[in-house]
C-alpha positions as CSV (number, residue, x, y, z in Angstrom):
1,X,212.7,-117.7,-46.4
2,X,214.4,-114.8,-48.0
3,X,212.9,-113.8,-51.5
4,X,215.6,-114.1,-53.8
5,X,216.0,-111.9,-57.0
6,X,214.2,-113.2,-60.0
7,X,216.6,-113.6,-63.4
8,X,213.2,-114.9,-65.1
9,X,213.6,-111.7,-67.6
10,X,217.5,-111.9,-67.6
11,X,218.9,-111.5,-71.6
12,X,221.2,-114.3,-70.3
13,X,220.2,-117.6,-71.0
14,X,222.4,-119.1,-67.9
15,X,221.2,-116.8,-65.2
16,X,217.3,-117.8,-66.6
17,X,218.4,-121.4,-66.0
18,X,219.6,-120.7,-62.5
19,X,216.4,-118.7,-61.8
20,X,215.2,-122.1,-62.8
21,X,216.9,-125.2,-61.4
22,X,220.2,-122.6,-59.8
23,X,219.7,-123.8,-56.1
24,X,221.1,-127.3,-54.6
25,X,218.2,-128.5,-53.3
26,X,216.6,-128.4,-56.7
27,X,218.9,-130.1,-58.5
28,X,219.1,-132.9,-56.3
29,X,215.4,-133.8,-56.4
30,X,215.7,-133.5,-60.2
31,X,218.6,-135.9,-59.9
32,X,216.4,-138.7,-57.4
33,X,213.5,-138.6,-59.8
34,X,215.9,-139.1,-62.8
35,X,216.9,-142.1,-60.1
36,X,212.6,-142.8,-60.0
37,X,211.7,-141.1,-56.9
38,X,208.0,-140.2,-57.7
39,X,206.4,-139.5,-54.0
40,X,207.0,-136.9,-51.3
41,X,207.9,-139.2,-48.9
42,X,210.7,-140.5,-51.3
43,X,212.1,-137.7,-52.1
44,X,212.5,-136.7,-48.7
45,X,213.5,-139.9,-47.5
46,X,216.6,-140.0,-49.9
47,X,217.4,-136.0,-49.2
48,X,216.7,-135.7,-45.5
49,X,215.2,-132.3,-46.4
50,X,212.8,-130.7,-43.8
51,X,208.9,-131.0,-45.1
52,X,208.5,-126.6,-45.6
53,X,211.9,-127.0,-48.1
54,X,210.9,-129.8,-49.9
55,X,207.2,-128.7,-50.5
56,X,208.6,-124.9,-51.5
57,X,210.9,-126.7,-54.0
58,X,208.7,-129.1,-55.3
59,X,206.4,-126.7,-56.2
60,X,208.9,-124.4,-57.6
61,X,210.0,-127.1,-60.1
62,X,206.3,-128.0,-60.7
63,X,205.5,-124.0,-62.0
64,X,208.9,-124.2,-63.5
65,X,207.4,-127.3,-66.0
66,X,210.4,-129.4,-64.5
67,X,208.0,-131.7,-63.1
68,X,204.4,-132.4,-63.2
69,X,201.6,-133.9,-60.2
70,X,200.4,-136.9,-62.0
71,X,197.5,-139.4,-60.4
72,X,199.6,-142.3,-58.3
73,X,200.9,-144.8,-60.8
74,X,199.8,-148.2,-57.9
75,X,196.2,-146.8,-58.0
76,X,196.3,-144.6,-54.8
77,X,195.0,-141.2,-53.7
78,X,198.2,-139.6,-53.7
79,X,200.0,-137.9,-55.9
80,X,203.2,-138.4,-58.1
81,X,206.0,-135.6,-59.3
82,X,207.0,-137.1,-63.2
83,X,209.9,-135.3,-64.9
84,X,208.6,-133.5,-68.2
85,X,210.3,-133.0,-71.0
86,X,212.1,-130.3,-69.8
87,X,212.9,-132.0,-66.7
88,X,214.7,-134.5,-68.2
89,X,216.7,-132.3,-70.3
90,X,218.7,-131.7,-67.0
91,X,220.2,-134.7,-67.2
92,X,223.5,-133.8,-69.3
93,X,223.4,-130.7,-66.9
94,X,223.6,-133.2,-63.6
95,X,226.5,-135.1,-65.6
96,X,228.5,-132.4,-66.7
97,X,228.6,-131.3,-62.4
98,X,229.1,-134.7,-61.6
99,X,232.1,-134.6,-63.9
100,X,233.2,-131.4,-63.0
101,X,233.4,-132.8,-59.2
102,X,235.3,-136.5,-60.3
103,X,238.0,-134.0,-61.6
104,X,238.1,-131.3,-59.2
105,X,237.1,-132.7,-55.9
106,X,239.6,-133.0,-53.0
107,X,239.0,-136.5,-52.1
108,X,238.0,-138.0,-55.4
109,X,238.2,-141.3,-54.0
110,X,235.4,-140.8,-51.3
111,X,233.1,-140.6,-54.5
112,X,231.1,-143.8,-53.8
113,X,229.7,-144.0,-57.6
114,X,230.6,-144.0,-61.3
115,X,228.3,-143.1,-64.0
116,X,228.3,-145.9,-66.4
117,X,226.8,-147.6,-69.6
118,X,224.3,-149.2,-68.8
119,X,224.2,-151.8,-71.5
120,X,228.0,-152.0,-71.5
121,X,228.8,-151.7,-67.9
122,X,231.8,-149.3,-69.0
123,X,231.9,-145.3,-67.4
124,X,230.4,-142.8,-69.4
125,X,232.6,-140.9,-71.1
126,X,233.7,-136.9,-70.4
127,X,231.2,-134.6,-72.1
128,X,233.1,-132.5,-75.0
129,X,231.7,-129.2,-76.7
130,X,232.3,-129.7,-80.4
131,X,231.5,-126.9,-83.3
132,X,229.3,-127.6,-86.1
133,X,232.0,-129.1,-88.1
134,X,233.2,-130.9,-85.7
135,X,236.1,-129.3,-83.9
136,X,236.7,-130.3,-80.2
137,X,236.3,-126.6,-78.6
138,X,237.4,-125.0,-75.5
139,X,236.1,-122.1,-73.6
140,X,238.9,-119.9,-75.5
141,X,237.3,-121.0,-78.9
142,X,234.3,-119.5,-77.8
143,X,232.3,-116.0,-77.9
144,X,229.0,-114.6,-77.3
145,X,227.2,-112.3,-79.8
146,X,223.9,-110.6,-80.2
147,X,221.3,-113.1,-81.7
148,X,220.3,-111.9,-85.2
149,X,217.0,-109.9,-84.8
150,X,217.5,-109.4,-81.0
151,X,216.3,-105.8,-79.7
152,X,218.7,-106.6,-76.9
153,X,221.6,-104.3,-76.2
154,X,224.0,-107.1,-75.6
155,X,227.4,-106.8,-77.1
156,X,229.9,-109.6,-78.7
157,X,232.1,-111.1,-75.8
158,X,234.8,-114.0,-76.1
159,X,235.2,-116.6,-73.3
160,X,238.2,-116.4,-71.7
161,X,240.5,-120.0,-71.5
């Protein structure tokens, strides 16, 4: 496998994410074990990923405190991958793609699922940016700027619409 570059030290905080959970196969075992896959075998069942990938990424996501080797839950010798914490917080992440895709996507209607409510049955509705007071906000209504005590060299930049 080619090494990729590392953005572990990046100033940005979306290329450190990417270094993080940024490739496809990662994201989708995040998304199975948000669906309760636990086991290796599971995991590769549901992905059809070849044993070398799924190992290398499970691992990955296991330094990357995404997920964590906990004693099998039944009582057995193996092994189970539980989302932490910070595993879990990938969840608005997966819907925010997912919705990105249900809008975008060329054949919306070969999308065999909806994300829904689970007490109400009803789809989940579109995930909005809002400002602290409030305000429904667009990329356009939206900048970068240096963080207050940063020694970083970053300047001020504004999101284009």
């Amino acid at each position: 496998m080619v090494k990729r570059t590392s953005f572990e030290n990046d100033d940005c905080p979306i290329a450190r994410s990417l270094d993080a959970i940024g490739d496809w196969w990662s994201m989708l075992i995040i998304r199975e074990a948000l669906f309760g896959s636990r086991r290796f075998g599971e995991f590769q069942k549901s992905l059809g990923l070849a044993k070398n990938i799924l190992t290398v990424r499970l691992r990955a996501l296991v330094d990357q405190g995404i997920l964590k080797m906990a004693p099998a839950s039944d009582g057995s010798a193996y092994q189970e991958y539980i989302l932490t914490p910070k595993g879990r917080g990938v969840f608005p992440i997966l819907v925010a793609l997912r919705q990105w895709s249900e809008e975008f996507d060329d054949r919306p209607e070969e999308i065999a699922t909806i994300l829904v409510d689970k007490e109400k049955g009803r789809p989940v509705r579109r995930l909005e940016l809002y400002s602290q007071d409030g305000r429904l906000l667009s990329a356009g209504d939206t900048a970068v700027k240096p963080r207050s005590g940063s020694n970083t060299t970053a300047r001020p930049r504004s999101i284009s619409a």
